[in-house]
C-alpha positions as CSV (number, residue, x, y, z in Angstrom):
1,X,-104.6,-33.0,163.3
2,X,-104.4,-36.9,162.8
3,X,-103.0,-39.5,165.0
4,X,-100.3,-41.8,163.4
5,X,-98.6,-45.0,165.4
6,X,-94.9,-44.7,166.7
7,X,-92.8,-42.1,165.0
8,X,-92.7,-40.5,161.9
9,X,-91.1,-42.2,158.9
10,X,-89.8,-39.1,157.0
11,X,-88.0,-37.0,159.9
12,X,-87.1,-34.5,157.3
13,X,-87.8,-31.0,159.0
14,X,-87.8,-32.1,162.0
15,X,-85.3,-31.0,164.7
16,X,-82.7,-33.1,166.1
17,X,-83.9,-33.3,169.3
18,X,-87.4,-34.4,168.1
19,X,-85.8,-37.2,166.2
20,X,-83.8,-38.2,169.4
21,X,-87.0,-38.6,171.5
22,X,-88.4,-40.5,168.6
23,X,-85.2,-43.0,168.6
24,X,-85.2,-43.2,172.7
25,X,-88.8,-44.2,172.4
26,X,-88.2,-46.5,170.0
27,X,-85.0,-48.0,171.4
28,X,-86.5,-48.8,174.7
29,X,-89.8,-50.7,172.8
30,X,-92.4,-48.0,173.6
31,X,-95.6,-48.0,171.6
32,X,-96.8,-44.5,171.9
33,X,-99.2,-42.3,169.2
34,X,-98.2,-39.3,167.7
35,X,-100.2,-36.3,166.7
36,X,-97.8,-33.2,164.3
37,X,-99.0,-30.0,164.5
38,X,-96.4,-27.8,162.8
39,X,-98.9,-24.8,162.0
40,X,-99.7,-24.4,165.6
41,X,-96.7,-24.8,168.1
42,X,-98.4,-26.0,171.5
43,X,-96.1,-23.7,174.1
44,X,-99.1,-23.0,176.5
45,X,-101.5,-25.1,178.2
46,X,-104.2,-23.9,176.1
47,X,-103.2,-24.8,172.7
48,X,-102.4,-28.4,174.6
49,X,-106.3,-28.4,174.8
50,X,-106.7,-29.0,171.0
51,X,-104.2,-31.6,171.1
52,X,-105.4,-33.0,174.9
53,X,-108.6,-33.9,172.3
54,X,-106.7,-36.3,169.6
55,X,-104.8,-37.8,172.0
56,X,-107.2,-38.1,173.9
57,X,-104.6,-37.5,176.9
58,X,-104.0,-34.4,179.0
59,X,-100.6,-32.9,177.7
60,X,-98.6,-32.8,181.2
61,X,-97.1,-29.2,182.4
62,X,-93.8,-29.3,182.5
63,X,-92.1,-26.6,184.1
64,X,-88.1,-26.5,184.7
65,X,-87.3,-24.7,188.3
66,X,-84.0,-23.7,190.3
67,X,-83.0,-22.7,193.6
68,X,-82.3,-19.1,194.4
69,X,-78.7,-19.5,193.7
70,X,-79.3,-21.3,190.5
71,X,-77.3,-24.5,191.3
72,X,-80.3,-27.1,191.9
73,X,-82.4,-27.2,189.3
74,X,-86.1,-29.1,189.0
75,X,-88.0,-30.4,186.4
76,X,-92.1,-30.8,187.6
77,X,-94.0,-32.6,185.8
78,X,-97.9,-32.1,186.8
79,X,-101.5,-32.2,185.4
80,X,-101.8,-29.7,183.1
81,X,-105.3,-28.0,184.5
82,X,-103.7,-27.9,187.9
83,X,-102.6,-24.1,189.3
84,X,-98.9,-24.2,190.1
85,X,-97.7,-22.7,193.7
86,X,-94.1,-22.0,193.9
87,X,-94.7,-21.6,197.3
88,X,-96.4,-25.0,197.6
89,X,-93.6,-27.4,195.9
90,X,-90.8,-24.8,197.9
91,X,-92.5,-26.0,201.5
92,X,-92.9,-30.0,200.4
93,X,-89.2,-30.1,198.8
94,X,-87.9,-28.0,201.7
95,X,-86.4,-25.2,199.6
96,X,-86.2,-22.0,200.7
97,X,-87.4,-20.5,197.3
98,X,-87.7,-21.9,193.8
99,X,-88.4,-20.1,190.5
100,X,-88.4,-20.5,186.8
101,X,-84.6,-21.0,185.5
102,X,-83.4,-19.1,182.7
103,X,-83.8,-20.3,179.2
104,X,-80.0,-20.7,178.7
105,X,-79.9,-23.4,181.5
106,X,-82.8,-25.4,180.2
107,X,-80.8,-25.1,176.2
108,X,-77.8,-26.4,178.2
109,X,-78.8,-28.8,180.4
110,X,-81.9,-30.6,178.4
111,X,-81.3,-29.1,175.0
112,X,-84.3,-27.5,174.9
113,X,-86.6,-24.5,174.6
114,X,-89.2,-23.2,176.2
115,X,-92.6,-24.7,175.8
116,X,-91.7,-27.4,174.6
117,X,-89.6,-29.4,177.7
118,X,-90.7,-32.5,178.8
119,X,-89.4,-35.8,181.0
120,X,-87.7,-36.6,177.6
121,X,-85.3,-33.9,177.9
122,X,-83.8,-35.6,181.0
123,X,-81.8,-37.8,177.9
124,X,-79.4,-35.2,177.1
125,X,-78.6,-34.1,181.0
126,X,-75.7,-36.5,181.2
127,X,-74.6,-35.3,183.9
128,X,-77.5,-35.3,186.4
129,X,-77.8,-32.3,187.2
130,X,-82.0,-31.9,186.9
131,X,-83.8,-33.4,189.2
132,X,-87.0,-34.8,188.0
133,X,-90.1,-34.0,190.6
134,X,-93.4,-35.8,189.3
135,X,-96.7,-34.6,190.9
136,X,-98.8,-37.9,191.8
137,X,-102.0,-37.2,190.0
138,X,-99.9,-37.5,187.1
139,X,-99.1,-41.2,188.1
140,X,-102.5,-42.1,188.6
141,X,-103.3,-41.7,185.1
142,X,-103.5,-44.7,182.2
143,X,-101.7,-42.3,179.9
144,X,-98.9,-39.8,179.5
145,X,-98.8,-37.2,177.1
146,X,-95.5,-35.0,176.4
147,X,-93.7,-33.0,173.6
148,X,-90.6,-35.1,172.3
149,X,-88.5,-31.9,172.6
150,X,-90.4,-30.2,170.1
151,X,-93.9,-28.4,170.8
152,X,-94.7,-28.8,167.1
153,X,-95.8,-32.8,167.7
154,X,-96.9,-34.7,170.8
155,X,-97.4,-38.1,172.2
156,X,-99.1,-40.6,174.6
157,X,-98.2,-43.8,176.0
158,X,-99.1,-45.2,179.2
159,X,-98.3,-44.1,182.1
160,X,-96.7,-47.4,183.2
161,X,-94.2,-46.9,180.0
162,X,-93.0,-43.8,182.0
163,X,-92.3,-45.4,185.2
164,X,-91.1,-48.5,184.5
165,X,-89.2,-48.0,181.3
166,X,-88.6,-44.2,180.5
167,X,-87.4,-43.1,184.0
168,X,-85.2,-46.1,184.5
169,X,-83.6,-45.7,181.2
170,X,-82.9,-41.8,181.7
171,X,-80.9,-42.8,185.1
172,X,-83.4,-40.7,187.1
173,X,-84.5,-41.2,190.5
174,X,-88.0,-38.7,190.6
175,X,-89.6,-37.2,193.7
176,X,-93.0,-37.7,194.4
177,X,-95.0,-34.4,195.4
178,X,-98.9,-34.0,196.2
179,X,-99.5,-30.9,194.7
180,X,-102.9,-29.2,195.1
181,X,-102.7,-25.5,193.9
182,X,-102.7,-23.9,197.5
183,X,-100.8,-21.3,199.0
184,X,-99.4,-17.8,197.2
């Protein structure tokens, strides 16, 4: 895997979605490194780990949660080594019960698939309708590193990008959680 500088200048093969992140990126004046690797889609935290080591960033976990009647729905963004507790982000968020949406809400609502969600899927729910819920240790890092809608590339930029630029321009107002891998 090499690292390249900003996005790619032949998007040919590349999905439509990527190619959006790439432009948002771009649009809002974000200088963030690239690594591709088509051969070896990253949908699990442990193929991130190859790709944690050329970006020399830790890929973020990205999971996309709803309520129990499947009209709120969550995405958490949180370091990618830390154990996730349903049970945990339910208590702090005062939810009775989250779990893992279906697929078909995460293709309609972020135009995405699974493994391969990040924050910049929040630019094609229009509507709203995912609330974005950012586990602090992620904030306390220099950089961020997420999928641009595909999990066959990646990238970094700092961290400050994300909260000053990237969230603004995406209309989203996050929630802050301390998350710390307790409780079944």
């Amino acid at each position: 895997m090499e690292l390249f500088k900003g996005s790619p200048t032949d998007m040919t093969g590349r999905q439509d979605r990527e190619v959006r992140a790439y432009a948002f990126l771009d649009r809002l004046g974000i200088g963030y490194e690239r690594t591709d690797h088509p051969d070896e889609p990253a949908d699990t935290m442990e193929a991130c780990a190859k790709i944690d080591a050329v970006l020399n960033v830790r890929i973020c976990k990205n999971l996309f949660l709803c309520n129990r009647q499947k009209t709120a729905f969550y995405l958490l963004i949180m370091p990618g080594d830390k154990p996730f507790k349903t049970k945990e982000l339910s208590k702090q968020m005062g939810i009775s019960r989250l779990s893992f949406a279906d697929e078909t809400f995460m293709k309609e609502l972020l135009d995405c698939c699974p493994g391969s969600v990040s924050v910049l899927g929040l630019m094609n729910d229009h509507a709203h309708r995912v609330q974005l819920v950012i586990d602090e240790d992620v904030l306390k890092e220099e950089y961020f590193g997420c999928h641009p809608c595909a999990n066959t590339s990646s990238v970094r930029f700092r961290t400050e990008d994300l909260t000053r630029l990237v969230i603004p321009a995406l209309d989203a107002e996050p929630i802050t959680v301390h998350l710390v891998g307790e409780g079944a």
